[in-house]
C-alpha positions in Angstrom: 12.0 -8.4 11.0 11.8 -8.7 14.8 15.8 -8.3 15.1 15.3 -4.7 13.4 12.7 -3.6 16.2 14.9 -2.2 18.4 16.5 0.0 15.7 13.1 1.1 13.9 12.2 2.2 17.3 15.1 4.5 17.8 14.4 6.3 14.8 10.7 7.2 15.6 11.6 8.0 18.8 14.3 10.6 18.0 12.5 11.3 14.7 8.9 12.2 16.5 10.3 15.3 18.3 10.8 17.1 14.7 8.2 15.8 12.8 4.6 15.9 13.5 4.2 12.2 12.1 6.2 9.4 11.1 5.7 5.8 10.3 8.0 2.7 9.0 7.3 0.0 6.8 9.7 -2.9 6.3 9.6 -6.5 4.9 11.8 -9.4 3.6 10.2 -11.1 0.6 10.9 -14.3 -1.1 9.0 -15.1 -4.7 8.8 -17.2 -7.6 8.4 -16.8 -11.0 7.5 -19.3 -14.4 6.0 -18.3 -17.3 6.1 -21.3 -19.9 4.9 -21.6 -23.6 3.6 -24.6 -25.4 5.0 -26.5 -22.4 7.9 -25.2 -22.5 9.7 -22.9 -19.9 10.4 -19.3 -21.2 11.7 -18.2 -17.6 12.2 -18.5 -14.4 12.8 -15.7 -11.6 13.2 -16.3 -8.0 14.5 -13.9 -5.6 14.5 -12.2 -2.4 13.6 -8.4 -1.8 14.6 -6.4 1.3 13.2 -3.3 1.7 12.5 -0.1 4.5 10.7 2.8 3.7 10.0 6.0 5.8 7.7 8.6 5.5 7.2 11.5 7.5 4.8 14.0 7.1 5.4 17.9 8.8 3.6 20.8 8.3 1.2 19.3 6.1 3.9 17.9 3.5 5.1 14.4 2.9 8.9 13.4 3.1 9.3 9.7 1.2 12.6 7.3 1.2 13.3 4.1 0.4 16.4 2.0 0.7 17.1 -1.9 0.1 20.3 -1.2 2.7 19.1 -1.2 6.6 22.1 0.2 7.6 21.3 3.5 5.9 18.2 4.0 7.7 19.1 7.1 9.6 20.4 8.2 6.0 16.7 7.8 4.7 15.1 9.4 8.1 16.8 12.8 7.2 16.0 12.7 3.2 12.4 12.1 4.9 12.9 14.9 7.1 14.2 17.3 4.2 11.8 16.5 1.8 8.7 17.2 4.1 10.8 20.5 5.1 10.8 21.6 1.5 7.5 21.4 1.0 3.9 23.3 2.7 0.9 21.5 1.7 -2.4 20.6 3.8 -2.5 16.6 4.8 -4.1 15.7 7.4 -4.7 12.2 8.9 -7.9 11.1 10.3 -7.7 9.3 13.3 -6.4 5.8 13.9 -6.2 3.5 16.7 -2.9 2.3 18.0 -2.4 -1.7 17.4 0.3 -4.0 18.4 -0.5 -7.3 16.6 1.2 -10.3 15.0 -1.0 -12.2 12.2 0.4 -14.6 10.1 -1.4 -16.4 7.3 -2.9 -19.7 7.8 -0.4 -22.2 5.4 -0.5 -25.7 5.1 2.4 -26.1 2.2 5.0 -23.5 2.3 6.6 -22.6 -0.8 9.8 -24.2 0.1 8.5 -27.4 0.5 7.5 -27.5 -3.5 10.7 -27.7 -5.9 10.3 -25.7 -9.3 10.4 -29.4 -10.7 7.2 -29.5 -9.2 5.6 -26.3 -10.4 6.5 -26.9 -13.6 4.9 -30.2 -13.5 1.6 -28.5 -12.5 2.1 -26.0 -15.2 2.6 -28.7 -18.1 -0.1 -30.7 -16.8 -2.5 -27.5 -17.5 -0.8 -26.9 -20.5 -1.4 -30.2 -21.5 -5.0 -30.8 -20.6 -5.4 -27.4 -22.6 -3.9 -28.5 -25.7 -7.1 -30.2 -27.3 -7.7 -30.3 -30.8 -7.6 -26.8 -32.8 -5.6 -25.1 -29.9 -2.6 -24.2 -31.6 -1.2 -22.4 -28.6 -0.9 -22.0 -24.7 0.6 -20.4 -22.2 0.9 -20.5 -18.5 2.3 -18.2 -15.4 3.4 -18.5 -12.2 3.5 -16.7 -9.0 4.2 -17.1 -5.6 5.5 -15.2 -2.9 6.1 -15.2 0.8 6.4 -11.4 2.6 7.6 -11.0 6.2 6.4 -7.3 6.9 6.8 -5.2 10.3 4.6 -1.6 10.5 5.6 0.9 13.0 4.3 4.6 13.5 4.9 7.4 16.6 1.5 6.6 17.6 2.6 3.4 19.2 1.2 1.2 16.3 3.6 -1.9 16.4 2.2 -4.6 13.3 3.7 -7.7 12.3 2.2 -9.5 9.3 3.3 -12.8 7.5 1.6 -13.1 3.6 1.8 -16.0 1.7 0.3 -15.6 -1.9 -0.2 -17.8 -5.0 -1.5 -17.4 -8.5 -1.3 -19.6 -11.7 -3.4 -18.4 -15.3 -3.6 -20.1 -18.5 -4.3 -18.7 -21.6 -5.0 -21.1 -24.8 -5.3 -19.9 -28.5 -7.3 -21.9 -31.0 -7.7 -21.3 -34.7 -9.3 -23.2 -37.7 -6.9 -21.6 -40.2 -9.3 -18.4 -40.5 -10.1 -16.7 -37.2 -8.2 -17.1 -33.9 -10.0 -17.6 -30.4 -8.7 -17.5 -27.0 -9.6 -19.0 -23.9 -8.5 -17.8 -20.0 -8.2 -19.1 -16.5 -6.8 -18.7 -13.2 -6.6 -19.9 -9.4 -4.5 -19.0 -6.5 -5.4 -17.6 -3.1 -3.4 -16.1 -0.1 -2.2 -19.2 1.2 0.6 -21.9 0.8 0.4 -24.1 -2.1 -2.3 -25.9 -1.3 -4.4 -23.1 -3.0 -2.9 -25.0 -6.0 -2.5 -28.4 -5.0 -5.9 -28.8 -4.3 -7.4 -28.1 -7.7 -8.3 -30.6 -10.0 -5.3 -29.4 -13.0 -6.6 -31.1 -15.4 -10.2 -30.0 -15.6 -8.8 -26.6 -15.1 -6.7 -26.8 -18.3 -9.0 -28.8 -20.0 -12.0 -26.1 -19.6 -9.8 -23.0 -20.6 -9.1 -25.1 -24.3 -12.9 -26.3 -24.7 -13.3 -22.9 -24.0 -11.1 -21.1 -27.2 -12.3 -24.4 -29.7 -15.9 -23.7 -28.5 -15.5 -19.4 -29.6 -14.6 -20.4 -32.7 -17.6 -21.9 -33.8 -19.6 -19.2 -31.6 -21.4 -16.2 -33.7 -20.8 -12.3 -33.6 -22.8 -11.1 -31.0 -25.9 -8.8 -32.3 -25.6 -5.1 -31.2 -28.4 -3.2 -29.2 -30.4 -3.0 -26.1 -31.0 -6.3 -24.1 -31.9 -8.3 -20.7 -28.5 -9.7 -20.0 -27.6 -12.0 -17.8 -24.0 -11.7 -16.3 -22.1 -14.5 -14.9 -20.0 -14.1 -11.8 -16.5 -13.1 -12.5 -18.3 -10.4 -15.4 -20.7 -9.1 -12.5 -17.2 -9.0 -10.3 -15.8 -6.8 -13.0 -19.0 -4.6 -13.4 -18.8 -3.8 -9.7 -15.0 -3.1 -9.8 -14.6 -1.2 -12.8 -18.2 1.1 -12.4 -18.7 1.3 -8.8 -15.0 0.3 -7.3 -12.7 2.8 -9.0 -15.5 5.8 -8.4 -15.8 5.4 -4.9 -11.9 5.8 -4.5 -11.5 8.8 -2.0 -8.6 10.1 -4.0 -10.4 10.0 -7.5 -13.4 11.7 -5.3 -11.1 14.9 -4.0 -9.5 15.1 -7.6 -13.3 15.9 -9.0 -12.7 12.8 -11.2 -15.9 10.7 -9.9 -19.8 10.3 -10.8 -20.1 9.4 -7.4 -18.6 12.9 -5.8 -21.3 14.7 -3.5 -23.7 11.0 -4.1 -23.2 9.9 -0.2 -27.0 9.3 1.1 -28.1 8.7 -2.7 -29.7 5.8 -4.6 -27.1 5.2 -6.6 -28.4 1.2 -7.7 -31.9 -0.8 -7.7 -32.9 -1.6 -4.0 -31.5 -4.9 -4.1 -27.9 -4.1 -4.8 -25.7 -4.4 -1.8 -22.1 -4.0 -2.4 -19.7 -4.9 -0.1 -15.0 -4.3 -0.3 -13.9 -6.6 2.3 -10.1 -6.7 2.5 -10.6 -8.7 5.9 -12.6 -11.8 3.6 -9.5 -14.4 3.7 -10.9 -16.2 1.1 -10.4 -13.2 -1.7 -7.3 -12.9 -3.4 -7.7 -9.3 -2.1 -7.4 -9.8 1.3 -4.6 -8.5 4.1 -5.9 -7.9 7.8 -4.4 -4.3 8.1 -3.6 -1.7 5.6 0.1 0.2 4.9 -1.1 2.5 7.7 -1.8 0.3 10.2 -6.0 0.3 9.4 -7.6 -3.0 10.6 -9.8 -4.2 7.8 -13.7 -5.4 8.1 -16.3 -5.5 5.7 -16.9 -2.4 4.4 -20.3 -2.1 2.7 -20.6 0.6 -0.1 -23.6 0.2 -1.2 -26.8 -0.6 0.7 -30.2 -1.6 -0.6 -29.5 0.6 -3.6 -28.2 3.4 -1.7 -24.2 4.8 -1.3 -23.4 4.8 2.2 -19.8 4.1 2.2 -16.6 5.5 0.6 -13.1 3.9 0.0 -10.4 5.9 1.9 -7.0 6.0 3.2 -6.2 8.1 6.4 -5.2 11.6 4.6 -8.5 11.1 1.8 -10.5 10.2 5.0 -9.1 13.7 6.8 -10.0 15.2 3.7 -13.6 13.9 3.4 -14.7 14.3 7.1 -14.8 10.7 7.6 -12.3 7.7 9.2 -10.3 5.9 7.0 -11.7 2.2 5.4 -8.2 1.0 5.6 -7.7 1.1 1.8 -4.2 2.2 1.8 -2.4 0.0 -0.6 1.1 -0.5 -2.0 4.0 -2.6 -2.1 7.0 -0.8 0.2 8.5 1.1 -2.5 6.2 3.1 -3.6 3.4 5.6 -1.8 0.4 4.3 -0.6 -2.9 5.2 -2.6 -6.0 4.3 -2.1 -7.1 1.0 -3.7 -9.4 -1.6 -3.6 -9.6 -5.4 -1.9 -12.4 -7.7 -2.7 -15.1 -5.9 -3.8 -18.5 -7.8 -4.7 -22.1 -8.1 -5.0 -24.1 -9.7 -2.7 -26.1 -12.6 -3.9 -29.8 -12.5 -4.2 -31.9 -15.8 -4.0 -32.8 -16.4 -7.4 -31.6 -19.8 -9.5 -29.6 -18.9 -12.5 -32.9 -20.4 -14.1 -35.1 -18.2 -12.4 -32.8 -15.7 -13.8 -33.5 -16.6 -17.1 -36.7 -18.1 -17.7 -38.9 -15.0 -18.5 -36.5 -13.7 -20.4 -38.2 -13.7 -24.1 -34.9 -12.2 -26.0 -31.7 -11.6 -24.1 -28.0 -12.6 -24.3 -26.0 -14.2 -21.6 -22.4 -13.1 -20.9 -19.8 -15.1 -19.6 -16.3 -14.5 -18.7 -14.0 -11.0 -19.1 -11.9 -9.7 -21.7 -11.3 -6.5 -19.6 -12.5 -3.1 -20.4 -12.4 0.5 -19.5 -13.7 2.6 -17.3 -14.6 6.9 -17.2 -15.0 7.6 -13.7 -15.5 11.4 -14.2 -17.7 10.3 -17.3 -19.4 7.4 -15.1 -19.2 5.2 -19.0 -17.6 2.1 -19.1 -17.2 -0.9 -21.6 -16.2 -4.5 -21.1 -15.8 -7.2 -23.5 -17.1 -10.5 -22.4 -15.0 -13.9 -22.8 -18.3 -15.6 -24.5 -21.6 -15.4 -24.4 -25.0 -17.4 -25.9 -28.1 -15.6 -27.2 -31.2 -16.5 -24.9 -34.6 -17.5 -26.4 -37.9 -17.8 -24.6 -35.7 -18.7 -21.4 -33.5 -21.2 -23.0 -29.4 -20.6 -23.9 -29.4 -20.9 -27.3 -26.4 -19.7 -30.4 -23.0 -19.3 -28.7 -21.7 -16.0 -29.0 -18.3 -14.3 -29.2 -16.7 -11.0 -29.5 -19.3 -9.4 -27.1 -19.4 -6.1 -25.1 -21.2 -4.8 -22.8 -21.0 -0.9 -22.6 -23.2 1.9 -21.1 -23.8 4.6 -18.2 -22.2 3.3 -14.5 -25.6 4.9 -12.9 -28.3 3.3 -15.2 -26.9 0.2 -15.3 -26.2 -0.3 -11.5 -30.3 1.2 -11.3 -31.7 -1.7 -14.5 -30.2 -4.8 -12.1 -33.7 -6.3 -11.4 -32.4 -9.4 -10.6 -29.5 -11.2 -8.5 -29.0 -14.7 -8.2 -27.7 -17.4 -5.2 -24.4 -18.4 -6.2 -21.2 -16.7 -6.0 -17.5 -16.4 -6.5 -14.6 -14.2 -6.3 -12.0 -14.1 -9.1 -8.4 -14.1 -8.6 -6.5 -10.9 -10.1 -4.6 -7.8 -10.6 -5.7 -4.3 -10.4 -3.7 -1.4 -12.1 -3.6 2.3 -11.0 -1.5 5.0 -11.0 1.6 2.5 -12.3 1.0 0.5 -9.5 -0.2 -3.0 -9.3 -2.1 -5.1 -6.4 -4.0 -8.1 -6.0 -7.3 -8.3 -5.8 -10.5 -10.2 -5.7 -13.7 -9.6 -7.6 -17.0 -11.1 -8.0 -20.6 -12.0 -7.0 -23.2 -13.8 -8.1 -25.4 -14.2 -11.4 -27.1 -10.7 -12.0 -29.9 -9.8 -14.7 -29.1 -6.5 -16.3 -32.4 -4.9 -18.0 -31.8 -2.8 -21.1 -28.2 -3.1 -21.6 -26.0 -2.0 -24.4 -24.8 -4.6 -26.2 -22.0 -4.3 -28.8 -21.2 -7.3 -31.3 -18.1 -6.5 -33.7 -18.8 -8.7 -36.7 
């Protein structure tokens, strides 16, 4: 992108002295696609992308254009322009510092090094290891990509940021001729291929089919208030569907939070600390600036029980009397909104058998299924992936078709107990028709008196 400096900075130049704000972001992309079947390849996509978008904001109104053509960039300036001049509204944008800065992400095997022979090798070796006895079907994707992006606004901000970004999943179906089972998996991480390379393949295929044989033999879950106990990538979902989503300053403004006017409030138990960290380079969630520039750091939420921290962008921020979190998210196309990164839970120090030991009559869940959330409601439901009754401290009868369903507040206020390990997983969020990576996790965490659904 450097070659198109010299042109981007004509345009805020000029454009700066009839607008009261504009900014430009650019990048070149390159990305790969597989998705196969029974070890098979369905398709494969590989392309580049090109892309410029400006956006101008005047008299308290946005102007928003996008073009895949550089050459029409003055052409998209004065759409900007018009569009803003159309329109009277109120934005405002908090304060920001200006940054010149050129990061690229640490890669030890670039994309290009690793043919599609290759990929798909790695694919049908998960595939594969997967296909155990009783799994009658699998599936694999994936995804990598490699984004050269330039950031440019009339405050002086000048950002250059190279992404690489890999993910593979696996999903395995298992039947014994009267109920069908599925099990799920993924890695990746923003790096070069290694984030693949180094896995063990095998195991990780393996695992995913033990996992849909095992369901089938697993029980429906009972239904009622327990003790759970919720592994790591369910706690990461807890924390991103019940606390992440409300503490969005956007859903905040639009009256469509629990958390609106809770700043300063106990929100959790005392021992909850919740932290979005889109600066944490191991999370699938992380990028060291946002779409406007924002430098990212560790962002704690939620501290010792109590909400001290909102997600924002620089107009919510405005908005809300604060600065912004640097949670401005999209890809060029489209407008930035704010979103999360890698949002966790802080471990405790308790051993998972700690955990469960004095736990007389509870249920252990493992794994997600996804789920819903009601921010304005503050209810939510997940399904677990599996799950095992626990007696007099002990795992006990597998369990399947589990849910986990209740209030955001009086669940994040009955965690009693957090364990010592942790992990982030490696996924996608969706909102408002938009999609972004993100990471999500924490440790073990004991839930008291949760609502448990079993549908059988």
């Amino acid at each position: 992108m450097e070659e198109h400096l010299d042109l981007f900075e004509k345009v805020i130049e000029q454009t700066s002295k009839k607008v009261d704000y504009i900014d430009i972001r650019s990048g070149i992309g390159v990305n790969t696609s597989l998705l196969m079947k029974d070890g098979d390849v369905d398709e494969i996509n590989t392309g580049m992308s090109l892309g410029a978008r400006i956006r101008v904001l005047n008299n308290g109104a946005w102007g928003f254009a996008y073009t895949t053509d550089l050459s029409k960039i003055n052409e998209i300036t004065q759409t900007a322009i018009k569009l803003s001049g159309s329109l009277k509204g109120d934005v405002r944008l908090s304060e920001s510092e200006v940054v010149k800065d050129k990061i690229k992400v640490d890669v030890k095997i670039p994309f290009k090094d690793v043919s599609v022979e290759e990929k798909k090798e790695i694919m049908k070796t998960a595939c594969d290891a997967a296909a155990i006895d009783k799994v009658n079907s699998t599936t694999a994707s994936y995804v990598d990509s490699e984004v050269n992006e330039l950031f440019m606004n009339s405050e002086g901000s000048e950002i250059q940021i190279s992404t690489s970004r890999v993910r593979m999943a696996l999903n395995a179906s298992a039947t014994d001729g009267e109920i069908i089972q599925f099990g799920h998996g993924s890695m990746g991480g923003v790096k070069g291929f290694e984030a693949i390379a180094d896995r063990d393949i095998e195991e990780f295929g393996r695992e995913i089919g033990e996992k849909a044989v095992r369901l089938l033999d697993a029980k429906p879950a009972p239904s009622g208030k327990f003790p759970v106990i919720a592994d790591p990538e369910l706690t990461g979902v807890l924390i991103h569907e019940a606390l992440g989503h409300a503490v969005e300053g956007d859903l905040i403004l639009q009256n469509d939070s629990i958390l609106k006017d809770k700043l300063g409030e106990m929100i959790a138990s005392d021992i909850v600390n919740i932290f979005d960290d889109a600066s944490l380079k191991e999370g699938f969630g992380y990028y060291p600036y946002d779409v406007e520039g924002i430098k990212t750091k560790p962002n704690q939420l939620v501290k010792d029980g109590k909400l001290i921290s909102l997600l924002n962008s620089r107009e919510t921020a405005s908005q809300l009397g604060m600065k912004s979190s640097g949670n401005a998210r999209s890809i060029i196309s489209e407008k930035p909104i704010v979103r999360m990164s890698n949002t966790y839970l802080q471990p405790g120090d308790n051993t998972f058998e700690e955990l469960i030991e004095d736990i007389p009559d509870g249920i252990y869940l493992k794994g997600s299924r996804g789920g819903q959330v009601d921010t304005g409601k503050g209810i939510f439901q997940f399904n677990a992936a599996e799950g095992y009754l626990i007696e007099n401290g002990e795992l006990k009868t597998p369990l399947r078709d589990v849910s986990l369903s209740g209030n955001i507040l009086e669940t994040l206020k009955n965690i009693d107990a957090i364990g010592n390990d942790f992990k982030l997983s490696v996924g996608f969020c969706g909102k408002d028709g938009q999609t972004a990576p993100v990471g999500d996790g924490g440790p073990h965490t004991r839930i008291l008196n949760a609502l448990v659904g079993g549908m059988g």
